[in-house]
Structures are given as C-alpha cells and as structure tokens.
N, C-alpha and C positions, 0 to 999 in steps of 0.2 A: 648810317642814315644821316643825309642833312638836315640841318637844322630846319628848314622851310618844313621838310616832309615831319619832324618832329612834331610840328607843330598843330602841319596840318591833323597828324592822327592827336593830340592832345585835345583841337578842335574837334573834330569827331566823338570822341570817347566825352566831353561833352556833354555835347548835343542831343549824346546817345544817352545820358544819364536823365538829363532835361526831359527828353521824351517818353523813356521811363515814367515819369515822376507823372508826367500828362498824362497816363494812363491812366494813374492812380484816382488824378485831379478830377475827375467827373464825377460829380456824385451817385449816379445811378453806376458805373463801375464799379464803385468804392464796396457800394451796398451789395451787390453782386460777391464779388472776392471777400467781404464780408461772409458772407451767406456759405461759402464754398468753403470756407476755409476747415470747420471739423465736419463736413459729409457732405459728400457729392451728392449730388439735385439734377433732376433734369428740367429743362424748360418750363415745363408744366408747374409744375413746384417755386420754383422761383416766381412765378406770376401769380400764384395764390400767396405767396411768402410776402412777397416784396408787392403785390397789389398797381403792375403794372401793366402794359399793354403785351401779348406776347411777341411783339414786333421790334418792338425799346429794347425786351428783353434779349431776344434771338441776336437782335444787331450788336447789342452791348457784349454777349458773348462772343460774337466773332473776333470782336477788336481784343479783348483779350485772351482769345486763342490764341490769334495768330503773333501778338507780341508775347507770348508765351507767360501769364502769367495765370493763365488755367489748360489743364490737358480734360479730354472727351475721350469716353471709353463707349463704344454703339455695346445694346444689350436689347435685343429684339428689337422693337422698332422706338428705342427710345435711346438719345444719347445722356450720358449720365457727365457733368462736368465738377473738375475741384479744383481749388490751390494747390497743387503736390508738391511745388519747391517750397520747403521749411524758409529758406532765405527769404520770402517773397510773405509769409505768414509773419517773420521778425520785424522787416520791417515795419511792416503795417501795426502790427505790436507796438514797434517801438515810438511810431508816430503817435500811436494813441495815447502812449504814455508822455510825451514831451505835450500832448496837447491837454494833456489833463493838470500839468504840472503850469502850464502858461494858459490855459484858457481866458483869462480875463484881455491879455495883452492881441493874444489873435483874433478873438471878436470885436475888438476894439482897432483891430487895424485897419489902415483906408486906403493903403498902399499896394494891397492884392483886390 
C-alpha cells in the first residue's frame, strides 16, 4: 500500500472514531444507551422512563441502530431494544468515570 492510500485509510478510521463519539454526544442518545444498557425497553418504556415525545424517542433509536450501538429483537408487536456490545457499555463506563474524576474542569470548559 502507498503511502497516500495509508493515509487516506488513517483518515477514515478517523473520522470513523469522531463519528462514533457523535453518536454518543447527543444527549437524549446518551440517555437512551444509558437506559438500555442493563434491560432492554421498548419504545413505550423509554418514553415513560425518559419523559420524552415517542417520536424523539423512535428517531433517536434508529440512529443508534443503525450505527450499531443498540440491536432490536420484535416480540409480538413490540420491538424490544439494548446495549449488547460490552465494549460499547465500557466505554460509556469509562467516560463516566473520567467525568467524575474531572468534573469541575469539563463544566468549566468554553471550548466545546
């Protein structure tokens, strides 16, 4: 491989981290994969949980369908949705512990 094309997948992989990360970065997402993370919910549930519109809700799940960071399992006429990858609970884990350890410095920030 040349170095251009190096690079370019260097660039990719990324970008592709970055928009990971965007997924995460919305707060009503956040709260969602929160929610998901020890027992799958379905719609319904989330929208008495989280005290949202079921429209916010439905939308916000798709986006994290389909960048894979919750799976939907249908069980009569209700789809049931979680966290399943453990890596995807870690991190989130782990952000909340780096934000508990620096909280004063991240509220404090003016730069995000």
């Amino acid at each position: 491989m040349s170095l251009p094309e190096v690079q370019d997948l260097e660039k990719m992989q990324k970008d592709l981290v970055s928009k990971f990360f965007h997924g995460l970065a919305n707060p009503v997402r956040l709260q969602i994969a929160l929610s998901l993370m020890n027992q799958e919910k379905n719609v319904g549930e989330l929208v008495d949980e989280l005290e949202m519109k079921q429209s916010q809700i439905s939308n916000q799940l798709a986006c994290l369908k389909t960048c894979g960071f919750v799976t939907a399992r249908k069980e009569g006429k209700f789809v049931y949705y979680k966290v399943s990858d453990p890596r995807v609970q870690e991190i989130i884990h782990l952000a909340q512990s780096v934000v508990a350890d620096n909280a004063n410095l991240i509220s404090s920030c003016i730069r995000l």
